[in-house]
C-alpha positions in Angstrom: 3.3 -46.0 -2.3 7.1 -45.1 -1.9 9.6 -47.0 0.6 11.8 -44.4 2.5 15.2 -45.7 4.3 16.7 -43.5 7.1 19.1 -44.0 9.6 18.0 -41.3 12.0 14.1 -40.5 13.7 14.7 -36.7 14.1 17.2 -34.0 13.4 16.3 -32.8 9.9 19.0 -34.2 7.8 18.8 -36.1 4.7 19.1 -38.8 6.7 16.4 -38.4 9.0 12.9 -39.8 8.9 11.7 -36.0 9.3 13.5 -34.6 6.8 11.8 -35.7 3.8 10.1 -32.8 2.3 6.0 -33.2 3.5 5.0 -32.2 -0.2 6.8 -35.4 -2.0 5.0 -37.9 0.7 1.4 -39.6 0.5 -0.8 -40.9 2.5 0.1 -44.8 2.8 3.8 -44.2 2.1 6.3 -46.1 4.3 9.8 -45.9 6.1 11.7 -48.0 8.0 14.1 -46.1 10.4 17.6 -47.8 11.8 19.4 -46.0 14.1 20.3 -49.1 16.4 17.1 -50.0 16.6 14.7 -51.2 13.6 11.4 -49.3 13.3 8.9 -48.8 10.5 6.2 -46.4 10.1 3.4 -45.5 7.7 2.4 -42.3 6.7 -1.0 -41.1 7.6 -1.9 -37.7 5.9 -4.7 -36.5 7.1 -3.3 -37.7 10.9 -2.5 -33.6 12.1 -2.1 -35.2 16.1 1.5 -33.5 18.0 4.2 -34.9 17.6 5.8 -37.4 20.0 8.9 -39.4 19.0 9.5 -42.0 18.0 5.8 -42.6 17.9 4.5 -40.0 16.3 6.9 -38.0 14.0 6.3 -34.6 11.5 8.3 -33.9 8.4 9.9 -30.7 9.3 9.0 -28.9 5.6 5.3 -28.5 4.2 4.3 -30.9 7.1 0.3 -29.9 6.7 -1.3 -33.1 8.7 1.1 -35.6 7.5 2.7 -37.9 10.0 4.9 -40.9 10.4 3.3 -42.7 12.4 5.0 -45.9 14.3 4.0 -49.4 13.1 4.0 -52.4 15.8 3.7 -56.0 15.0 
């Protein structure tokens, strides 16, 4: 399992939650997004639902079924 840090949800960037490269994540990884707000998410692969931010969220590269998906407590 590998902890990802971003700052933003969308937009592509390296420092966006769906920017990371679809091929380097696994199923169970997690990320914890903070863009004024603090969210986490786990990665669910196979998940393959739309998208719907910041609830459900795709890498943008080699997304396959992966998806971030938002984690409440």
């Amino acid at each position: 399992m590998r902890i990802y840090h971003r700052d933003a949800i969308t937009g592509g960037g390296s420092n966006a939650l769906d920017g990371i490269d679809g091929t380097s994540l696994s199923d169970g990884d997690r990320a914890f997004v903070m863009d004024g707000t603090f969210r986490a998410y786990r990665l669910v692969d196979p998940f393959g639902e739309l998208t719907d931010p910041p609830e459900i969220v795709a890498p943008e590269t080699n997304a396959g079924l992966k998806r971030w998906v938002r984690q409440t407590t």
